[in-house]
Each structure stands twice: as structure tokens, then as C-alpha cells.
Backbone bond lengths (Angstrom), bond angles and torsions (degrees), N, CA, C in turn:
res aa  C-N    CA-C-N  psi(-1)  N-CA   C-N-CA  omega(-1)  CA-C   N-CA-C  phi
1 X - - - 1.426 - - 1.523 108.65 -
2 X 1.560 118.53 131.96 1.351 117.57 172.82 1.402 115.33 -59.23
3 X 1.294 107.35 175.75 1.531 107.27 160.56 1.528 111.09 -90.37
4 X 1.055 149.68 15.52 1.172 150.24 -151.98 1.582 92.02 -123.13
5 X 1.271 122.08 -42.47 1.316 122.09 -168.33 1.343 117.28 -102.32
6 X 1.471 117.49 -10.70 1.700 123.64 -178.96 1.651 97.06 -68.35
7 X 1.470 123.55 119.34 1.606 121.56 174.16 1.567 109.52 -56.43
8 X 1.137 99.97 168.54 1.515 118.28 -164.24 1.708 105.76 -123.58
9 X 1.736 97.55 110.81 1.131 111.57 176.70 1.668 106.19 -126.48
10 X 1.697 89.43 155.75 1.757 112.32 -164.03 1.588 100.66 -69.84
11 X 1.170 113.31 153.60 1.490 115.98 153.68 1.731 117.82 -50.77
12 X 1.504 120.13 -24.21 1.649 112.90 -165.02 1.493 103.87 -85.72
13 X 1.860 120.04 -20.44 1.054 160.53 -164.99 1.761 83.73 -61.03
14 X 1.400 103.68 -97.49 1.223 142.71 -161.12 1.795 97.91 -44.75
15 X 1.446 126.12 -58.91 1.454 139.50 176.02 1.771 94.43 -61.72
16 X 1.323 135.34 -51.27 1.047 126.03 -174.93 1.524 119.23 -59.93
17 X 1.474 112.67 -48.99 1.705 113.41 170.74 1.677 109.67 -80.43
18 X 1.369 108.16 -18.50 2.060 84.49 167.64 0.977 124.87 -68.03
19 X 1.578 119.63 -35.05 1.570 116.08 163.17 1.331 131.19 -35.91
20 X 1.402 116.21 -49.09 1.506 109.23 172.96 1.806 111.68 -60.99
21 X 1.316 105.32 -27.30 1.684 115.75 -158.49 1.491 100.08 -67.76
22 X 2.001 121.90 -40.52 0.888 127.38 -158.72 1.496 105.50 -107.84
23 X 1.339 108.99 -0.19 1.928 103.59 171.04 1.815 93.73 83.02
24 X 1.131 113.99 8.54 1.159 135.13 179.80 2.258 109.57 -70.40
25 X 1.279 115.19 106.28 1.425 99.20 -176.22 1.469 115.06 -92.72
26 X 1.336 98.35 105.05 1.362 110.33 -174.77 1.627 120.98 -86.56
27 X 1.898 116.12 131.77 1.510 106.06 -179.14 1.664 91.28 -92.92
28 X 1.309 106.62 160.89 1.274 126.33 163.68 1.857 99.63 -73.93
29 X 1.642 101.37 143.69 1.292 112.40 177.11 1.462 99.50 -54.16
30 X 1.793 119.70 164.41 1.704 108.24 148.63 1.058 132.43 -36.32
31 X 1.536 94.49 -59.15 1.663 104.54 -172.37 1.377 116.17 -32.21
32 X 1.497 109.94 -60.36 1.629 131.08 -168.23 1.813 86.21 -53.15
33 X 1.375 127.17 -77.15 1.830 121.01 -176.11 1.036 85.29 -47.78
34 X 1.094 161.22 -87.56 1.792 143.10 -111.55 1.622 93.52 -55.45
35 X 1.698 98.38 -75.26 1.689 102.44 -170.00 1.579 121.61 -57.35
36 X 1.488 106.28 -34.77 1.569 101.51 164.60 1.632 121.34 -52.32
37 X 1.370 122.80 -50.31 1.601 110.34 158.45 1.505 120.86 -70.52
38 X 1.401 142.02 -11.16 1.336 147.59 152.52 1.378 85.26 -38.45
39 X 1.713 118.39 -79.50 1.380 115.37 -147.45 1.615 109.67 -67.06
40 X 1.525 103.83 -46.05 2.192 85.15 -167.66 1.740 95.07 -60.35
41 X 1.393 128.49 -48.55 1.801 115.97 -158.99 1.629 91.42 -72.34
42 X 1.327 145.15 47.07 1.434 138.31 148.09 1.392 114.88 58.25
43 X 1.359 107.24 41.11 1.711 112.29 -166.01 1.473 92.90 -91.74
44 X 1.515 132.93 -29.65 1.276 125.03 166.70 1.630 128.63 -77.20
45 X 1.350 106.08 35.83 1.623 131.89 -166.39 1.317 83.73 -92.65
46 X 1.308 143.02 -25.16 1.536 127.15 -124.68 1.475 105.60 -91.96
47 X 1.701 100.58 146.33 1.805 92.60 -147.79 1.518 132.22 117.29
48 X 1.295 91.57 -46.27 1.818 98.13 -176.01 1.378 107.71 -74.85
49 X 1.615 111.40 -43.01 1.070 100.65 -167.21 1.682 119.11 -63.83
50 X 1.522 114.99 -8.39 1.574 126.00 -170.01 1.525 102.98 -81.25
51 X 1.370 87.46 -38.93 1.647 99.07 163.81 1.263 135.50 -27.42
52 X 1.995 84.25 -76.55 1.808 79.63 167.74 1.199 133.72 -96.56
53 X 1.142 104.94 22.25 1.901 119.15 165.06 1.382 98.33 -82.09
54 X 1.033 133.41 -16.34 1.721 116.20 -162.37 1.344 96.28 -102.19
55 X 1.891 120.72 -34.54 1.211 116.60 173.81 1.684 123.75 -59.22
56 X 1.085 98.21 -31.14 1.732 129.35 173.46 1.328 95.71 -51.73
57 X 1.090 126.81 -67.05 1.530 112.90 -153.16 1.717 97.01 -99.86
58 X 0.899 110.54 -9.87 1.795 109.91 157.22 1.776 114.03 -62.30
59 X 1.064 94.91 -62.05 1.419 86.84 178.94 1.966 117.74 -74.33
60 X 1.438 103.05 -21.48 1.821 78.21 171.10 1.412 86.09 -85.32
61 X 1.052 152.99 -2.55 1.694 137.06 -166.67 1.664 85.02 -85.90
62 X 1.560 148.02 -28.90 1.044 134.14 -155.39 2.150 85.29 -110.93
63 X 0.683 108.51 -39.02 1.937 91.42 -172.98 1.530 109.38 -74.03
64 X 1.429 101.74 -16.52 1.949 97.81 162.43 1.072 127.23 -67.79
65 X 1.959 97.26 -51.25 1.183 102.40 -176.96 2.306 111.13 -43.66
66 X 1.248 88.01 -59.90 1.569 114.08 -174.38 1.788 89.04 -47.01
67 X 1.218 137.85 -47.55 1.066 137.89 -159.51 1.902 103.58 -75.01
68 X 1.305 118.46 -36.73 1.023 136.65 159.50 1.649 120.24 -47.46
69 X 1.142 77.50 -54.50 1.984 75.05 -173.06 1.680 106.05 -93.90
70 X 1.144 125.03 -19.41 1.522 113.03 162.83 1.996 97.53 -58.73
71 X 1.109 122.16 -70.06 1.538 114.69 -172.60 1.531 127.45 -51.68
72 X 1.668 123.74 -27.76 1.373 121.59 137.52 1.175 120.18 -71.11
73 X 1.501 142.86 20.72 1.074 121.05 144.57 1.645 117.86 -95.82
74 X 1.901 103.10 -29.31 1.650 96.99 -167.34 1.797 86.90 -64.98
75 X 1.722 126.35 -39.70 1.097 101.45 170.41 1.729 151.61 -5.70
76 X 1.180 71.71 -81.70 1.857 100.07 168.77 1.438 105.51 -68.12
77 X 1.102 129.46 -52.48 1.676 103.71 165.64 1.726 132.20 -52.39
78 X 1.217 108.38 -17.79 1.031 138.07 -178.89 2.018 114.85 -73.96
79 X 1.628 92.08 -44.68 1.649 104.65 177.87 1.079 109.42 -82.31
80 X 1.593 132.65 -29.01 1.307 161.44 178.38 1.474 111.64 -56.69
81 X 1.293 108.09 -58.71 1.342 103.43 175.47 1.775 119.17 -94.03
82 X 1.344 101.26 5.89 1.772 106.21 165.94 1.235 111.19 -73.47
83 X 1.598 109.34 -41.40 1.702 127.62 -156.06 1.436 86.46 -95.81
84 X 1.282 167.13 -16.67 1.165 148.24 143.86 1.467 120.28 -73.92
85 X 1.370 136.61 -8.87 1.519 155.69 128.69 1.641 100.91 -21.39
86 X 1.136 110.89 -86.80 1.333 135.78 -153.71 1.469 104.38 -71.84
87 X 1.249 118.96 -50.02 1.541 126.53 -169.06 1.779 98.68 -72.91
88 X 1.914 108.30 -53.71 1.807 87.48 171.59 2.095 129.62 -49.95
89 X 1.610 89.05 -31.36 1.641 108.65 178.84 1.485 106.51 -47.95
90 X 1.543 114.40 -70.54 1.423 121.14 -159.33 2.083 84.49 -74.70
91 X 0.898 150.56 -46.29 1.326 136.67 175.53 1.896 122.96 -46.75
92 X 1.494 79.98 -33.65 2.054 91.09 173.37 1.643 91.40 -80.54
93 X 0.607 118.76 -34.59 1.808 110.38 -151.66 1.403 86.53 -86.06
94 X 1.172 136.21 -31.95 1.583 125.21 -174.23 1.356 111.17 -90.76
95 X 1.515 124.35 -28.25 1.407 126.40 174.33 1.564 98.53 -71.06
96 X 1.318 115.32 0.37 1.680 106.52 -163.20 1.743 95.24 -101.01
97 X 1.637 106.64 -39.20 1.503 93.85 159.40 0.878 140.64 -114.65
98 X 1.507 109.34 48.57 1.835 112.32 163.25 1.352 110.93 95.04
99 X 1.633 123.33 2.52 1.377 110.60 168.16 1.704 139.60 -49.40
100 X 1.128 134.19 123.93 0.960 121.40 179.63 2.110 127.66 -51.02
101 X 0.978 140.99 -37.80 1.114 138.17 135.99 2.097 120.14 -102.19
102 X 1.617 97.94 118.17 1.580 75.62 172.40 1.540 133.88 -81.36
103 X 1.579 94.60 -10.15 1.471 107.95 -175.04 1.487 119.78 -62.66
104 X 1.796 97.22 -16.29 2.016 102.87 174.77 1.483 101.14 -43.61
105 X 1.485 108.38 -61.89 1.409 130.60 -172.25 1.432 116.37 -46.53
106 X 1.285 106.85 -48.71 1.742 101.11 -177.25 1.484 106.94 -77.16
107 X 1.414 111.48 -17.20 1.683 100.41 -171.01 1.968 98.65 -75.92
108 X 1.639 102.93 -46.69 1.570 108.50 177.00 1.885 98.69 -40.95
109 X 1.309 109.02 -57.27 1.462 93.87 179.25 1.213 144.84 -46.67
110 X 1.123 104.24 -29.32 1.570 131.17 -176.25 1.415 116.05 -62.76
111 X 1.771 88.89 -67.91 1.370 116.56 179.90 2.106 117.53 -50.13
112 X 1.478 107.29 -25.00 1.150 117.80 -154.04 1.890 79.45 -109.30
113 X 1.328 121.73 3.41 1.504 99.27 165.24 1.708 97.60 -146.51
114 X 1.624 100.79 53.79 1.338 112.09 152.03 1.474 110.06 59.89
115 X 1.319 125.45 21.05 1.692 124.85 154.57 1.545 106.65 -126.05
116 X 1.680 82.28 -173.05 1.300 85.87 -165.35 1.627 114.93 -126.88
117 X 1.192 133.21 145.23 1.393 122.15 -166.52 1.345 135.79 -99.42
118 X 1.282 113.11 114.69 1.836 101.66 -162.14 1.064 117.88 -107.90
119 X 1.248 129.41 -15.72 1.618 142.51 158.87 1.262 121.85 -109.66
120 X 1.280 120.55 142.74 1.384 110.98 -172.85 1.609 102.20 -152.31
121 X 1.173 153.01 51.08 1.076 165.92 -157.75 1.989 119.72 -92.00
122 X 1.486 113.80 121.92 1.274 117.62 -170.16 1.174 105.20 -139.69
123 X 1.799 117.43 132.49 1.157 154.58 -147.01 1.444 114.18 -148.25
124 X 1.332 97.49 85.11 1.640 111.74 -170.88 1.695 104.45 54.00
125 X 1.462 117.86 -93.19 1.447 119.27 -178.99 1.465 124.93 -118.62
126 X 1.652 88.97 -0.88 1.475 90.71 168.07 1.543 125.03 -111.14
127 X 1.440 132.03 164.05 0.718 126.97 -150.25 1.134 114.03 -147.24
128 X 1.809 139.17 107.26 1.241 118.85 -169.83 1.802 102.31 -124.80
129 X 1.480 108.03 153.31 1.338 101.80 -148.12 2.129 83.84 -140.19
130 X 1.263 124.27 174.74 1.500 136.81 -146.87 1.390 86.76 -155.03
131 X 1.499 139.08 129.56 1.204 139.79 -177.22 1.430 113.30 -135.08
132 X 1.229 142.11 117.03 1.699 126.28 178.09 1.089 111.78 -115.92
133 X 1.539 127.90 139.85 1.722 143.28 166.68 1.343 104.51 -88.89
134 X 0.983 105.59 150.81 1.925 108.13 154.82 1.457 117.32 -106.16
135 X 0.928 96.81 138.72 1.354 99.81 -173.50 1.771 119.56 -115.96
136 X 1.365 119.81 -175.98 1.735 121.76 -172.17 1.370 96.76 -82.32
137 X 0.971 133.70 -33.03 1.403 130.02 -170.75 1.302 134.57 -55.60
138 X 1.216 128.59 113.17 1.499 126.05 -168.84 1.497 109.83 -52.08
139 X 1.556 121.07 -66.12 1.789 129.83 -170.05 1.588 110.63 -77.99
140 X 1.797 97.54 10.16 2.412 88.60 168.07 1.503 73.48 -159.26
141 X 1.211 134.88 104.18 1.136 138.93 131.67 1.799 124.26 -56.24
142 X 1.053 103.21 -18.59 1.758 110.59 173.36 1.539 113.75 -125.96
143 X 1.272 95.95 123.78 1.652 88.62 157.63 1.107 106.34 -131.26
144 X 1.645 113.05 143.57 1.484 151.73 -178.57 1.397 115.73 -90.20
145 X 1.506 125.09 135.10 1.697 138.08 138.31 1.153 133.74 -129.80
146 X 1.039 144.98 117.57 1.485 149.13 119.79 1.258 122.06 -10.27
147 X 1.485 106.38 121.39 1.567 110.69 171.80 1.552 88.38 -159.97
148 X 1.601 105.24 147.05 1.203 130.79 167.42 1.585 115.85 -129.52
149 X 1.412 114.91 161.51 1.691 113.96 -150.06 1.437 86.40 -147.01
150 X 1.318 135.80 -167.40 1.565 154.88 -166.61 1.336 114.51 101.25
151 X 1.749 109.79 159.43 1.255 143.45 155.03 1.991 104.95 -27.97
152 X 1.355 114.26 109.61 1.071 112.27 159.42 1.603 125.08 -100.46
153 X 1.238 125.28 112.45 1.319 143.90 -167.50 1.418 97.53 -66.68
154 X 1.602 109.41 124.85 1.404 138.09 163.56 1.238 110.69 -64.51
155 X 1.628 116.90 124.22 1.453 114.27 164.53 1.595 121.23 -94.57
């Protein structure tokens, strides 16, 4: 065997396995106990626990977020169907006195509660109108309502 290829062992190596060879009772250095109780009480854990603190606040950082944008959206459904309320109202109330377009009116309505108006439809005195918000939400950037308004006939 060369010398190039015979493996290379330590002196603590060599004193540690003659002991058994020679009936010899050998202690393990400290070092060797130190890290052997390091390792069974999980002292080489260190780290994990940052770990799952970071996952921790990832995931409530993601069910807020989510918690967030479900409530700006019922929001906006919420403004959505005020601003189609109001915008069919002032469109009945103007078809009710003779305006020449009532839809001026429902769009002024609209406009004055921050949507925008995409239908606007009039039927003798009534008037039904389509309203959209925008909203925070990435997958519905718009939300839509329907509302219609008019003269209800007394029986």
C-alpha cells in the first residue's frame, strides 16, 4: 500500500480504539461528552425554531391579508348597491317631473358617490340603472348592482 492511499487517522482516534484493544479503560475526552449531550437535549436544533416563527407570521400575514380583502369587497358591495339605490331614485324622481333625460341625474348620482354608471335604462317613469365600484381585490376588480325606482300605482 502507498502512502498516498493509507487513510488518515487522528492521534485521539488511534488512543481511543487501543483502549478497548489493550483492556485499557478508556474516558472519552470532554469534548466528545459535551457534544454527545449537545446532541440528545436538541441543542443542535438551533434555527428551527426561527423557522417556524417566520412561517407563523407568514401565514397570519396571509389570512389577514385574505381577511382584508374579503371586507373591502363586502364593502364595495355594500357602496354598490347604495349608488344604484340613489342613482335609480334621483332618475325616478326626474322622470317623475318631466326632465328631459333622467339618466343626467342618475349618472350625477353615481358620480357624486364614487361609481360609475353603465346602464341607465327608462320606461315611461321608471327607471332602472347598473352601477360599478372598484374595488382592492385582485380576481373582481368591479363590483356591479341593479336597482330600479318608479311611481308605484295605488290600488
Amino acid at each position: 500500500m502507498s502512502r498516498r492511499s493509507r487513510p488518515v487517522v487522528s492521534n485521539r482516534v488511534r488512543r481511543f480504539f487501543a483502549s478497548f484493544i489493550f483492556d485499557k479503560p478508556a474516558a472519552a475526552p470532554a469534548s466528545v461528552i459535551a457534544r454527545h449531550r449537545l446532541l440528545n437535549a436538541g441543542a443542535y436544533d438551533e434555527g428551527s425554531g426561527t423557522i417556524n416563527g417566520v412561517m407563523l407570521i407568514a401565514v397570519a400575514a396571509i389570512l389577514i391579508s385574505a381577511v382584508a380583502l374579503g371586507g373591502n369587497f363586502l364593502v364595495c358591495v355594500s357602496d354598490a348597491r347604495s349608488a344604484a339605490d340613489q342613482a335609480a331614485i334621483a332618475g325616478a324622481e326626474s322622470a317623475r317631473d318631466g326632465d328631459f333625460d333622467p339618466c343626467i341625474k342618475s349618472r350625477l348620482a353615481t358620480t357624486l358617490n364614487k361609481a360609475a354608471l353603465v346602464i341607465c335604462k327608462v320606461d315611461e317613469e321608471d327607471v332602472t340603472v347598473k352601477v360599478a365600484v372598484k374595488t382592492a381585490v385582485p380576481f373582481a376588480p368591479l363590483v356591479s348592482r341593479m336597482a330600479r325606482a318608479g311611481p308605484v300605482e295605488c290600488s
